[in-house]
Structure formats: C-alpha cells, structure tokens
N, C-alpha and C positions, 0 to 999 in steps of 0.2 A: 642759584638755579639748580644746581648740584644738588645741593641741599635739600630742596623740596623737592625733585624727582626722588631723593634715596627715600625722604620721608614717604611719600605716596607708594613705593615699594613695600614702605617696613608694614602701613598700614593693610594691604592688601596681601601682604603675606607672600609665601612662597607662592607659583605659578606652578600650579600641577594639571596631568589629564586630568579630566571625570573620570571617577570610577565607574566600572560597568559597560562603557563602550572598548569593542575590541577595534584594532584598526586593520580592514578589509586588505593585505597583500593588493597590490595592483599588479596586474597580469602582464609578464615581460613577453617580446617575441618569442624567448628561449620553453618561457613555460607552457605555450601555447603548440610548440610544436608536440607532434604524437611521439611515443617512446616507439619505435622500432622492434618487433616483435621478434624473439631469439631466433637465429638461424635454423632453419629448416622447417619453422611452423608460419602458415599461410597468412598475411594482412587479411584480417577480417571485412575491412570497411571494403577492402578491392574485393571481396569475394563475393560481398554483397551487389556492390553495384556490376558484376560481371552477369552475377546471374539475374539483375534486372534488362540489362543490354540484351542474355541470353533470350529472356521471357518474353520482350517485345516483339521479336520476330515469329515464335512461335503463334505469339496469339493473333499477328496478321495472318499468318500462314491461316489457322483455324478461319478466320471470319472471309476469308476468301472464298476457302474449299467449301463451306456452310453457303456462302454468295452463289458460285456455280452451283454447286448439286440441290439449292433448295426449289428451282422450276421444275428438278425433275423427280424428287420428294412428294411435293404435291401435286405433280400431274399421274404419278404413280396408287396415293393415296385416292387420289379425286376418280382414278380410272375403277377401282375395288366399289365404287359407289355406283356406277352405271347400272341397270338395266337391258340385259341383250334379247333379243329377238330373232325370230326368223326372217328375212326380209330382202335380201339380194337375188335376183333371177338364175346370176351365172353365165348370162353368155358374156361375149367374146368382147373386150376392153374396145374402147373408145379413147383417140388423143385426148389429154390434159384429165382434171379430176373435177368428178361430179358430185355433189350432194343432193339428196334429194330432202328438205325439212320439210315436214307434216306434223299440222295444229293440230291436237286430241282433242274436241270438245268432250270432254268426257268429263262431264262434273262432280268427279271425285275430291274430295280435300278443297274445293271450294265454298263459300257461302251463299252459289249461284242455285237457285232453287226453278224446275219449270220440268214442262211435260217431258225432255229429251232423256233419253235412257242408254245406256250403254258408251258407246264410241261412234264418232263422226269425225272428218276430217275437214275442217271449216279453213284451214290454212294449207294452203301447198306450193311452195315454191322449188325451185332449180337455183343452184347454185354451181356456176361451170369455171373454172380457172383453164383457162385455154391455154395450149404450148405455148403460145408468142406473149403468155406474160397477163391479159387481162382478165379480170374477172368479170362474173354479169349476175347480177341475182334479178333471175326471172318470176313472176309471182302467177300462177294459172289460177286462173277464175274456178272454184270450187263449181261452178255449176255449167264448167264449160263441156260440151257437146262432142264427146268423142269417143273411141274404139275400145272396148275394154275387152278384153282375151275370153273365150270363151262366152262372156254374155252378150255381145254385138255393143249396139250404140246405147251411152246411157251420161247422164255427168258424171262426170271425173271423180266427183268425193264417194258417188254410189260403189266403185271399186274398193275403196278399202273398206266398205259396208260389209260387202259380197264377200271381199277375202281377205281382209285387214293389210297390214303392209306388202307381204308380199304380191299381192295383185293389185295392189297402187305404184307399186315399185315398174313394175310388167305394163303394166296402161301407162305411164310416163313414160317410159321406155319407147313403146310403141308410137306413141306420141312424136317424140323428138327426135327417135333416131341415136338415141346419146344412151350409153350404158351407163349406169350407177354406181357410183363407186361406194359411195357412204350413206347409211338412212340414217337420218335422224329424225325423231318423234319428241314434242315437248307438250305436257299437260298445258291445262289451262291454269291450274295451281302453278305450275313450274314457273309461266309466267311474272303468276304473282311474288311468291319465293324471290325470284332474282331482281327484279325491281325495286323489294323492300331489300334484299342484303345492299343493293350500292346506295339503298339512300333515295332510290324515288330516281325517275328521269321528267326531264324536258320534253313537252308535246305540243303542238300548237295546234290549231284548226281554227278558221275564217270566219266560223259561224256558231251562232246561239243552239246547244242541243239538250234534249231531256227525252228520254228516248225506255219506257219504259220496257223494249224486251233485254235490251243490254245491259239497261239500270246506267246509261253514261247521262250525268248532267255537265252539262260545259258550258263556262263563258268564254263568246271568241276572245282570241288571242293564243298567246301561249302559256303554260301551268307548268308546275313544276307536280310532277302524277306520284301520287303512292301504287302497291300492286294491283287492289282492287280496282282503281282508277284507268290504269293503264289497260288493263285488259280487258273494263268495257270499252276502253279508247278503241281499242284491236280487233270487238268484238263486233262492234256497231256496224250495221246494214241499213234498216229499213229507214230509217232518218237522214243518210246518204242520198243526196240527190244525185251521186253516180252506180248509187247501187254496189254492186262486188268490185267494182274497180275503183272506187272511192275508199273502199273496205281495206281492197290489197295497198294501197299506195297509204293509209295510216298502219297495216300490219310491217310495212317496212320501216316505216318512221320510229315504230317503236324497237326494231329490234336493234333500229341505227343508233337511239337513242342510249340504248343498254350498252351497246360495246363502245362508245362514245364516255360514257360516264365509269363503266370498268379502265377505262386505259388514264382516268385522271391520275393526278401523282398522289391523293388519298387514297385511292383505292390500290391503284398498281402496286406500292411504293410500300404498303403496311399488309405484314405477313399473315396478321389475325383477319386483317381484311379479305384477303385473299382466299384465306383458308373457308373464311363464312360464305363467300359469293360462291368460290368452285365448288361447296359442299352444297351450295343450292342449286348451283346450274346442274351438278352432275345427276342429283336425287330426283332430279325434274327430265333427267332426258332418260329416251329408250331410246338402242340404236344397232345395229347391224352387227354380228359376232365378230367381225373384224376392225370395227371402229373404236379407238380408244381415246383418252381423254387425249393426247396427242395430238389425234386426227381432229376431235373438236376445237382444241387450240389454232390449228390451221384453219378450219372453217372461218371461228373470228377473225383472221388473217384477211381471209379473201372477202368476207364480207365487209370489213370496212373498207378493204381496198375495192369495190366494187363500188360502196357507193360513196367514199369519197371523190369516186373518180364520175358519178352520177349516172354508172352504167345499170340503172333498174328499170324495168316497165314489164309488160305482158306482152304474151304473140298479137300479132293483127285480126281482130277482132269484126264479123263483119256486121253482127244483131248482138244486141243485150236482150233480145226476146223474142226468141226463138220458141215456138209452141209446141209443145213434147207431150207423150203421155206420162213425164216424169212434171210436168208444169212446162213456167219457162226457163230457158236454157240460155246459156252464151256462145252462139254459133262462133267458132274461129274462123279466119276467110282461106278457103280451100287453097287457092292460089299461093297466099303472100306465107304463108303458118309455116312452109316444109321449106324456102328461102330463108327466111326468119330462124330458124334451129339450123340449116346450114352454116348462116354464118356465126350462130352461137360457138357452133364447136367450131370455129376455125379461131373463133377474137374478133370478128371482122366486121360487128353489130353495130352501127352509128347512131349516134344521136334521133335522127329522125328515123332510124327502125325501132327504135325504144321508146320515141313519144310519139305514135302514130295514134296511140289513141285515148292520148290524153283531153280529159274531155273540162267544158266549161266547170 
C-alpha cells in the first residue's frame, strides 16, 4: 500500500502553488484597527463627524427661522403689489373692525364684452368682526334704496358712480351707523386671476341656467368653476328667480368657495402656490392707504369665520320692487334695517335676523 501511494507521488511529481496567484493576507483585528495619529495633531475621522453633528443643527436653526419669517416675506412682498386709494371718510371709530368689499364691474382685463363702460359697483358687502368675537358678512342689495350724502335718495351702487369709493364708503356709513375701517375693491378680472391661481373652486346651484347677459351656462348640481365660470356664476341676475338677492347669496358662495380652496394643504402648504395665489389676489385688489396685505390676511380670517359659522344674509328687506325714477329699487324695511345694524355691531345678530328674507 506504501508502495503505490509513494508511486502516485513519484508520478505526479512534486506539489507546488500555481504560478501567478498571490495569496490575499487575511485581515487580523490588529490590522484593522486605525494607527493613532502623532500627538498633538487632530483625528481626522472625529473632526469630520464633529463638524457633521456641528452642521445639523445649524441647518435646523436655518429652515426654522425661513418657517417663521416666510408668512411675513410674502405678506410684505404681496403688500408692494396692492393698489391704494382714496376711500376712508374719517370719522370717529366704531367698536370691533369693519370692511367694507366692493365688486368693480369694470371690464378691464376681461373677455366680457357689452355696452357698460367705465366702473360700477355690482357687489357690495359689510364685513363686521364684533368685540365679543363674531363675525357677519353682510351683502347689501346693489340697488337697494337709500340716503346717499349730498345727492338725497338714490341706489346704493349709484354712490360710487357719483363719487367712486369714497362716497360708497360715506353712503355705507350712513347706512349702518358702523364706521369703516378697511375698503377693499376687487375687479372682475381679480376674480377670475384667483380662481384660476387655486385651481378652479366648487359651485353649486339647483337649477338648469344659460343666461346670455352673464354668458353663465350651468347644469344643476354642483361644478368644479374655472375663473371665467365663476364670475359668470357671481355675475348672473336676470335668470335669478330671486333677482339681487339670489345674486348676493351665490356672490358669497363664491368668495366662500375661494378661501375654502386656498386653506387646502396644496395650496396653503406649497410656497410657489402661495406666492402665485397672493400675487393674484393682491394685483386684483384696490384698497384704503391704510390697509395692507396683513389686514387682507385678517379679512380671510373673519370671512371664513363668518361663514363657517353661517352668519351671512342682508338687512330686512320690505319690496324687491320699489318704483324710482332710477327703475326699480330694493326698499329695506324702515323699522327692522336700523335694529338689524344695531345688533350687527354688538355680535348679537341671530339666525332668524339673517334669514328673514330668504326666499323660495
């Protein structure tokens, strides 16, 4: 047996490596550890990962202090875009804070084509944040029948015909008893502008319309409106089977609509969003030399807290046709109107003084 193992050796020869392979050292703990760097010069790796540790905090610090100061960046940038005016009366302040908002039909930067020329104020509403906390967005009938300073009795929108804002400002006034604290004016373009920055809002209405002086076609139910859409939505009258009070209660729907669709977390939430909506809403508004994009910030405040809380309607209403040498007119009811703005500026408006004259 000896014998032919030696023999199977002899013939197979000596046992050597392959040439050409080296053999790879296999890596000890010892060699694995780092050499120790001469006394009195710094670990490199610790120097590195210190000033990563360092850097982390820094750049939370940064994307903080960017977090705070970017509302008031863009309310600063958005306010350099306004529009100011002459438009405040001056007299003597009233409890809580008032807006007074006025629609421009003024068909500038529109695609709305027809006989109207210049400026008209087809939208007018009150907007009152009362000391005890409530808001109320009031909507006054554009061709309601009342006192205007210097020219006696006439409708409301013929005021800022006669002296633009400042004597719609002065004929409100007079009206309610309530001083003004902020005007704000928005195009009919503005409209459109801010509807198309969020993306279009949600409108509904009960009934089939095509209404060629608005240009609004609608199938009942509810739509999701682009700008042009929306502000025939806003615009529409004669197809109203309540007329101007049909008219105001979809001119709130829509503004409900818009600050409803800004406060989603697309819109709120993305900074480019933001930048393109305030740059439309601000290019679109005129407003009072003391009002700044700030004070429009709080308006969307009380406006949605107004009508989330479902405090809108008009004063008490006694005719929607009233015979004038201006046509007809919307007589307010002498009695209930100057109760009705009392309890506005206290807060103290209920349910049934805001749907007094909601109609079929």
């Amino acid at each position: 047996m000896r014998e032919r193992v030696s023999q199977q050796q002899t013939r197979r020869g000596p046992q050597t490596r392959p040439q050409g392979r080296r053999q790879v050292p296999t890596q000890t703990a010892t060699s694995r550890q780092q050499v120790a760097p001469p006394p009195g010069q710094p670990d490199r790796g610790v120097a590195r990962k210190r000033r990563k540790r360092r850097g982390l905090p820094i750049a939370i610090a940064a994307f903080l202090v960017l977090a705070i100061a970017w509302p008031f960046i863009l309310l600063s940038w958005a306010s350099g875009k306004i529009e100011h005016v002459d438009a405040l009366s001056g007299r003597p302040d009233t409890p809580g804070t008032t807006y007074l908002l006025a629609g421009s039909d003024s068909r500038a930067g529109t695609d709305i084509y027809d006989d109207t020329e210049g400026h008209r104020s087809d939208t007018i509403m009150m907007l009152h944040h009362a000391p005890n906390g409530s808001a109320y967005l009031i909507s006054l009938p554009r061709d309601s029948w009342v006192y205007i300073p210097e020219y006696g009795e006439g409708k409301i929108n013929a005021s800022y015909a006669y002296g633009g804002a400042p004597l719609l400002t002065q004929t409100v006034e007079e009206l309610s008893g309530l001083t003004i604290d902020h005007y704000v004016e928005v195009g009919m373009s503005g409209v459109v502008d801010v509807v198309d920055a969020v993306g279009g809002v949600e409108l509904c209405l009960d009934y089939d319309v095509n209404d060629e002086r608005s240009e609004l076609v609608w199938d009942a139910g509810c739509h999701v409106a682009d700008g042009t859409t929306a502000l025939a939505f806003a615009r529409m009258r004669y197809a109203d089977p309540n007329g101007d009070i049909g008219r105001a209660e979809r001119q709130r729907q829509v503004i409900s609509a818009i600050t409803k669709t800004v406060a989603k977390p697309g819109n709120a939430l993305n900074p480019v969003k933001q930048m393109k909506i305030s740059a439309a809403g601000a290019e679109s508004v005129t407003a009072d030399h003391d009002t700044s994009a700030t004070d429009l910030a709080w308006l969307a405040w009380y406006f949605r807290k107004a009508t989330s809380a479902g405090n809108t309607g008009t004063p008490p209403i006694a005719s929607l046709n009233l015979e004038t040498y201006q046509g007809s007119a919307v007589l307010l009811d002498e009695d209930l109107t100057p109760v009705f703005f009392q309890k506005l500026a206290s807060g103290t408006l209920t349910s049934a003084d805001l749907k007094a004259n909601d109609l079929p």
